[in-house]
N, C-alpha and C positions, 0 to 999 in steps of 0.2 A: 726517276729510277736511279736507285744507287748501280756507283760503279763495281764490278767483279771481278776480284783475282785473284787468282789460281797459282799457289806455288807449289810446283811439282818439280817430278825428275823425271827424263824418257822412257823408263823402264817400269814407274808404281802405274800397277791398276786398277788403283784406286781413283787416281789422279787423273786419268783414263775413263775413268767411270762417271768423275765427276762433270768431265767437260760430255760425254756424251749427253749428260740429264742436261745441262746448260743448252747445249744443241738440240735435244728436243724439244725444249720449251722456247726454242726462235732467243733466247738471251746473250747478250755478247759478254765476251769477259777477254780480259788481260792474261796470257799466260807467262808467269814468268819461270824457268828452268834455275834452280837451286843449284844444277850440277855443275852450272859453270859461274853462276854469279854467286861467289862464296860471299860479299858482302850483304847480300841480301838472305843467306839462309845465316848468317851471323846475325841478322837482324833478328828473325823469326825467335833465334833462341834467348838473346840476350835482350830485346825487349819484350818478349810473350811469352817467352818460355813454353817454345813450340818447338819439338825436332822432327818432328814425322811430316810427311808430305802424303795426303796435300794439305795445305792450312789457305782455306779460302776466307777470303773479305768481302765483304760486304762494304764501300766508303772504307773506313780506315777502321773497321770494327770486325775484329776476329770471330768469325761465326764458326767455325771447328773445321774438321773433315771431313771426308763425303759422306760418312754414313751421320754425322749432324745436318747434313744441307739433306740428304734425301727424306731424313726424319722430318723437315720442316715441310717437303714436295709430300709425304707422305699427308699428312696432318694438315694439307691444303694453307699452311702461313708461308709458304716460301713467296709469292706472289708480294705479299705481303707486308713481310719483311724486305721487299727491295723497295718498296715502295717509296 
């Protein structure tokens, strides 16, 4: 099973959304907070060219934001894709 990480901020409910679908599906995942660790949302941008939270991983493979990962749960490949 690939690894999961979640970069978000306390406050998107998006980010929110996405760890809830992880939690219903028993999945674990890495959260990591943007708001305090500016090195790592300076990463997001200047190697992905990602500014919006949340930008979830899959291993080290930028899979989108939650409505990309719920599109995948929808469409039955999220499983899948962690594979």
């Amino acid at each position: 099973m690939k690894k999961i990480t979640i970069y978000t901020t306390p406050t998107c409910p998006y980010c929110n959304n996405a760890k809830e679908l992880f939690d219903s599906l028993n999945l674990t995942y890495t959260s990591v907070d943007v708001s305090v660790d500016t090195a790592k949302r300076d990463e997001l941008v200047e190697k992905y060219d990602w500014q919006t939270v949340p930008a979830i991983f899959f291993d080290d493979e930028l899979v989108g934001g939650y409505d990309d990962v719920q599109a995948l749960h929808n469409e039955n490949t999220l499983m899948e894709k962690l594979a």
